[in-house]
C-alpha positions in Angstrom: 60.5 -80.1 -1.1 62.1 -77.9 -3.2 64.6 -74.8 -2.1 64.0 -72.1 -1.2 66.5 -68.6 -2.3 69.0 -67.7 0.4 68.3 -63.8 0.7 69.9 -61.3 3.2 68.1 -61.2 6.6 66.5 -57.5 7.3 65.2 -57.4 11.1 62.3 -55.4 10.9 60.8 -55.0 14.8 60.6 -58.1 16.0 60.5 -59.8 12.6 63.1 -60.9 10.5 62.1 -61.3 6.6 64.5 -63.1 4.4 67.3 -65.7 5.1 65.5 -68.9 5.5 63.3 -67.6 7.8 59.0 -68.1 7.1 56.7 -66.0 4.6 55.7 -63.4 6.6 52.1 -62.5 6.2 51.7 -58.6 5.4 48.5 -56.1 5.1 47.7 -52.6 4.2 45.0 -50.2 6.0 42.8 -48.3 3.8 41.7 -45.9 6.9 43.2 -42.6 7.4 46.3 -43.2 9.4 45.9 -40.0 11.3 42.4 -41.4 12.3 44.1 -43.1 15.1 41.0 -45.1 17.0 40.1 -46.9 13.4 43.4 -46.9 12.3 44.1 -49.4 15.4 41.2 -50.9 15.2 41.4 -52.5 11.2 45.3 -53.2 12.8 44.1 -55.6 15.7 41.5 -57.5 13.1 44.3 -58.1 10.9 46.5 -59.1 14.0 43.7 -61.6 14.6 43.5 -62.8 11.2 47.1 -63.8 11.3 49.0 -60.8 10.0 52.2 -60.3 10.8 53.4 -56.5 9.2 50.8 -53.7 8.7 51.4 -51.0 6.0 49.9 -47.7 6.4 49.6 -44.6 4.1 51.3 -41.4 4.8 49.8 -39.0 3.1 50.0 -36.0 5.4 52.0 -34.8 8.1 49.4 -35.7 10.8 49.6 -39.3 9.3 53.3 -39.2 10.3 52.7 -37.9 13.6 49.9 -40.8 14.4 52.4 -43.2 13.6 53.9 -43.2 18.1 50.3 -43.5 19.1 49.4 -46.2 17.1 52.1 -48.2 17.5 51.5 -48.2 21.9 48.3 -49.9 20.7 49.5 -52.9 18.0 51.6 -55.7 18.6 52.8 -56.3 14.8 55.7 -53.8 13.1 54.2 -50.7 11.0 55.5 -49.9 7.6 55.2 -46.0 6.4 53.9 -45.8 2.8 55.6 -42.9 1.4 54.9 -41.1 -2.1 56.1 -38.2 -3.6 57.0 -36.4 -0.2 60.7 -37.1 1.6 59.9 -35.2 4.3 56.8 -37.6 5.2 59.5 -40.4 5.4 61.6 -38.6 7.7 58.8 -37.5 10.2 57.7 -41.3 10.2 61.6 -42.6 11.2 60.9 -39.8 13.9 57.7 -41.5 15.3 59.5 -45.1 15.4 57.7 -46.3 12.4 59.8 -50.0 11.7 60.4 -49.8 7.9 59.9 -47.3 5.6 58.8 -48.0 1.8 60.0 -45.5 -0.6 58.6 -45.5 -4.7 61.6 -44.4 -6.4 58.7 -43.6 -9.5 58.0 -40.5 -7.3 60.4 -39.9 -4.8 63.9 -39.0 -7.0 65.8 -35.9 -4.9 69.1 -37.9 -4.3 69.8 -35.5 -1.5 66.3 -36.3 -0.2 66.9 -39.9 0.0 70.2 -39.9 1.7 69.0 -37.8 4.3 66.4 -40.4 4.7 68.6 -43.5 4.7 71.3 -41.9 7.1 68.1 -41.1 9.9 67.0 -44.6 9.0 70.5 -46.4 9.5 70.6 -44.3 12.6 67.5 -46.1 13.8 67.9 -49.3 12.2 64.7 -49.1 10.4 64.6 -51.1 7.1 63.6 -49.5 3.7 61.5 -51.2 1.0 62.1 -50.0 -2.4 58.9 -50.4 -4.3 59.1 -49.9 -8.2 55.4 -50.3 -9.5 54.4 -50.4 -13.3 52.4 -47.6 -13.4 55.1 -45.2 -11.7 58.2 -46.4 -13.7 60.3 -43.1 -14.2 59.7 -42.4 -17.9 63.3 -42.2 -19.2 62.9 -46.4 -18.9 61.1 -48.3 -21.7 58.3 -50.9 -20.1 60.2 -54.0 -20.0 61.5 -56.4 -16.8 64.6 -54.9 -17.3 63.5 -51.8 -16.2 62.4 -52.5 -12.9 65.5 -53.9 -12.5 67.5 -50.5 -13.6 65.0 -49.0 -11.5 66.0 -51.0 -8.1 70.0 -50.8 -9.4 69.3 -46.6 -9.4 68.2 -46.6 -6.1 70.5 -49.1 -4.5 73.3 -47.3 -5.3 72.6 -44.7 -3.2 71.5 -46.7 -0.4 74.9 -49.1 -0.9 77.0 -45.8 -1.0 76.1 -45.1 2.3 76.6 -48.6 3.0 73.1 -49.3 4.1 71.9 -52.9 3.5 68.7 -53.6 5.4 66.5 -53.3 1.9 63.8 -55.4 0.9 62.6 -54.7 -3.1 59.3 -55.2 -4.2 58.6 -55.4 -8.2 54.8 -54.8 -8.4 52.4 -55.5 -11.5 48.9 -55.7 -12.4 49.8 -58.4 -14.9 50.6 -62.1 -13.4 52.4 -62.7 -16.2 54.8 -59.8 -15.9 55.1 -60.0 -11.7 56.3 -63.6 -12.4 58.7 -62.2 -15.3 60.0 -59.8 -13.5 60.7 -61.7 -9.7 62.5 -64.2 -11.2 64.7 -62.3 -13.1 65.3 -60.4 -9.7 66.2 -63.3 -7.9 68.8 -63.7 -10.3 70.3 -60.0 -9.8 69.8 -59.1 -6.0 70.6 -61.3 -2.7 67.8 -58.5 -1.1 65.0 -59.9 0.2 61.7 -59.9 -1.8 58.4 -58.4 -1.0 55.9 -60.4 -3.2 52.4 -58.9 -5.1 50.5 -58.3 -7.7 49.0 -54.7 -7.6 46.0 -53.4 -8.0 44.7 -57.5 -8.3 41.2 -56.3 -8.3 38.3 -57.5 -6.2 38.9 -61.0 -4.0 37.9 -63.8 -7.0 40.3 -61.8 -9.4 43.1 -61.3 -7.2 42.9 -65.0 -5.8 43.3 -65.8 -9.0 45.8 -63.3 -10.8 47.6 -63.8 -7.2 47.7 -67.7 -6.6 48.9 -68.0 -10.5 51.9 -65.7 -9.7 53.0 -65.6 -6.6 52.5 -69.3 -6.2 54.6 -70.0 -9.4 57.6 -67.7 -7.5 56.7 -69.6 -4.2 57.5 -73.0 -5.6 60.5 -72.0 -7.3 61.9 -70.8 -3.8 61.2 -67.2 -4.6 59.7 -64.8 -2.0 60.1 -63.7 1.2 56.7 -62.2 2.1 53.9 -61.4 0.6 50.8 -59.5 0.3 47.5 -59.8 -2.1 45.9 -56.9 -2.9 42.1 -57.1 -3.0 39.5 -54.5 -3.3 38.0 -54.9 0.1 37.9 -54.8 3.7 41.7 -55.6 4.4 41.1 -58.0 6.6 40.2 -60.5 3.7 43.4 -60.4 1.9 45.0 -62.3 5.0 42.9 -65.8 4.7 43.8 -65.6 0.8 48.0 -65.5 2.2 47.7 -68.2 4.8 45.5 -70.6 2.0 48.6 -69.6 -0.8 51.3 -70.4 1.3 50.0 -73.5 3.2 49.3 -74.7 -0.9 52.8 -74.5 -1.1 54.2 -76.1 1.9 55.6 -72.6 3.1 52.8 -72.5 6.5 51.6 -74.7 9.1 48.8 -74.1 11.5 46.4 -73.3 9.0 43.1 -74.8 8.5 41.5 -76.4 5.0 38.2 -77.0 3.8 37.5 -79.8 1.6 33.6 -78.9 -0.2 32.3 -80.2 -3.4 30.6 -78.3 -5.6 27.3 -80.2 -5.3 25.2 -81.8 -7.9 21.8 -83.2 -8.2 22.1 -85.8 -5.5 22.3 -83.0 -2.9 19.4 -82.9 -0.4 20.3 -80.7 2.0 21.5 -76.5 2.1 24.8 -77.2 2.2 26.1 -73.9 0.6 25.7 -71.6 3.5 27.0 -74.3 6.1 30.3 -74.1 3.6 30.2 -70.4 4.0 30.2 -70.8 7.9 32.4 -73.0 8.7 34.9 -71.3 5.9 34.7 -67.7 7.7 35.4 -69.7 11.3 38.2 -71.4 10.0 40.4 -68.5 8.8 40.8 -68.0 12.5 41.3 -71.5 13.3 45.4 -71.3 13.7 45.6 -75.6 13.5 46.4 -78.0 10.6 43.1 -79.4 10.2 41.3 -80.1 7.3 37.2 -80.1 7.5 35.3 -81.6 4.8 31.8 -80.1 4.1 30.3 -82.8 1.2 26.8 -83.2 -0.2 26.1 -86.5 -0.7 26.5 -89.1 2.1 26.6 -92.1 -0.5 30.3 -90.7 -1.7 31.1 -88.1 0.7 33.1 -90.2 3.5 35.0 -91.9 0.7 35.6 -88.7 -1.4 37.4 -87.2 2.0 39.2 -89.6 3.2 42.1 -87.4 4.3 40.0 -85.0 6.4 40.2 -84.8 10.0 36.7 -84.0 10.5 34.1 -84.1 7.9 29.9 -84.2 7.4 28.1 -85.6 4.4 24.4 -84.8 4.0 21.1 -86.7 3.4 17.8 -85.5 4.1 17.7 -83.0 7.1 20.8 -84.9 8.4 24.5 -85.2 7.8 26.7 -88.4 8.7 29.7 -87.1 11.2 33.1 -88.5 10.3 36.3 -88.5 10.9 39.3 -89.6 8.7 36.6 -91.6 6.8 35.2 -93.3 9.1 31.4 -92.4 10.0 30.9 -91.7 13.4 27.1 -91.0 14.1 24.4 -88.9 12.5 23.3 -85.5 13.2 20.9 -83.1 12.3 20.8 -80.2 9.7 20.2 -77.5 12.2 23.4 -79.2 14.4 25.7 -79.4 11.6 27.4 -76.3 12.1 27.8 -76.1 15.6 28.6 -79.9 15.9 31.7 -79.0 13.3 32.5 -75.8 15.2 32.8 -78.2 18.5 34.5 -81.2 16.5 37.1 -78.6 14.9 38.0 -76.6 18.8 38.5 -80.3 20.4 40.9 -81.2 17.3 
């Protein structure tokens, strides 16, 4: 197992990111904050999808304001996303918002930001520096260096007034350049890191641009939690978090499918039984791993390390478990036989 950094701790409600402590799991709403009722309500379907910190947007005043009311109704610590507007931040640290990020692309009034950071010390509420590419202050030339003169500007003004409890997040649309750029970080700051590639796309895209960067930071110990962007209902980018960091060893209590991709010996509809039991697994907090094959000549051998598998034949699949074949069972049972196997596991 390899090692992972030792960053400073930052408590942020009840969490604590950094340290030694897990990879938490993190999320951002794409409602309108000051819509309170669906603001909530995306909040408590990523709460039951298994994340653990909720970013929202601040983009008015009333989103500000919203931030009391919908924290009575979550149970998971709320992050205010603030651009170009100080004042947003402040109102949020007045509506018990638990951390605060700040883009110091858009946010540079020095007398701004230490107002914010002495009400935020006052509260103990965390701040999140957030450098993106595409709002790197213009007087830097694009390089990884630059995001690191980037954080090192807006640290000192946060170290001056000997505030600490910082996490810094380096965000890029290129894989390449996240992974560039994090591990030269890890090198410079002992702040905990907030992992992501930015604006990843839609979900096959940002798997892929996400799970070839943050997974290469992952295994070399870097990150302390993470988010993937994806271009759709929020709620998605969570199952894509859990699958990444239980790939690297970083999660337990999370589920796996084992499928093939099929071939000509298939003789069953196998496809949408995959697509089932794959959506009722993201909720399935257990280490279990479910194997949906196609063929029951290979299928039991081929997943031999799942818990719980089927292998098709004509309008029937062979039930088994860790290889073994247990007893047969009909196409139109095959789902809710799994669903029953996996609950009793």
């Amino acid at each position: 197992m390899y090692q992972r950094n030792q960053t400073r701790q930052v408590k942020v409600g009840n969490l604590v990111i950094g340290g030694q402590n897990e990879v938490v799991i993190q999320s951002m709403t794409n409602t309108k904050t000051k819509d309170v009722e669906s603001t909530v309500a995306q909040i408590k379907r990523l709460e039951e999808a298994g994340c653990e910190l909720v970013r929202v947007a601040v983009f008015q005043k009333e989103d500000a304001l919203a931030i009391k009311d919908i924290k009575k109704q979550i149970n998971i610590p709320i992050v205010a996303d603030i651009h170009f507007n100080p004042d947003f931040a402040l109102l949020a640290l007045e509506n018990d918002v638990d951390k605060i990020r700040l883009n110091p692309g858009n946010i540079e009034n020095e007398d701004k930001i230490k107002e914010i950071v002495t009400l935020a010390k006052k509260k103990s509420v965390p701040i999140r520096i957030g450098i993106n590419s595409g709002s790197l202050n213009k007087k830097y030339e694009h390089n990884t260096e630059a995001f690191i003169e980037s954080a090192k500007d807006h640290l000192r003004i946060l170290e001056a007034l000997d505030f600490h409890d910082v996490v810094l997040s380096f965000k890029s649309s290129d894989a390449l350049e996240t992974i560039a750029v994090y591990s030269r970080a890890a090198e410079v700051f002992q702040y905990p890191l907030h992992l992501g590639v930015t604006e990843a796309g839609p979900l096959l895209d940002s798997a892929i641009k996400s799970s070839l960067a943050l997974g290469n930071l992952l295994i070399q110990g870097i990150g302390d939690t993470i988010r993937i962007s994806v271009s759709d209902d929020p709620v998605v980018e969570i199952g894509v978090c859990k699958k990444l960091l239980k790939a690297c060893g970083l999660r337990h209590g999370v589920a796996t499918l084992i499928a093939c991709p099929t071939c000509g010996r298939i003789q069953y509809d196998m496809l949408p039984i995959v697509d089932e039991i794959n959506d009722y697994l993201d909720y399935v907090q257990k280490d279990i791993k479910v194997a949906v094959m196609g063929c029951a000549v290979n299928g039991p051998g081929e997943a031999t390390a799942a818990d719980i598998g089927v292998a098709g034949g004509v309008g029937q699949a062979l039930l088994f478990k860790k290889g073994q074949v247990i007893r047969r069972i009909e196409e139109d049972d095959i789902v809710a036989v799994l669903k029953e196997e996996i609950d009793k596991f």
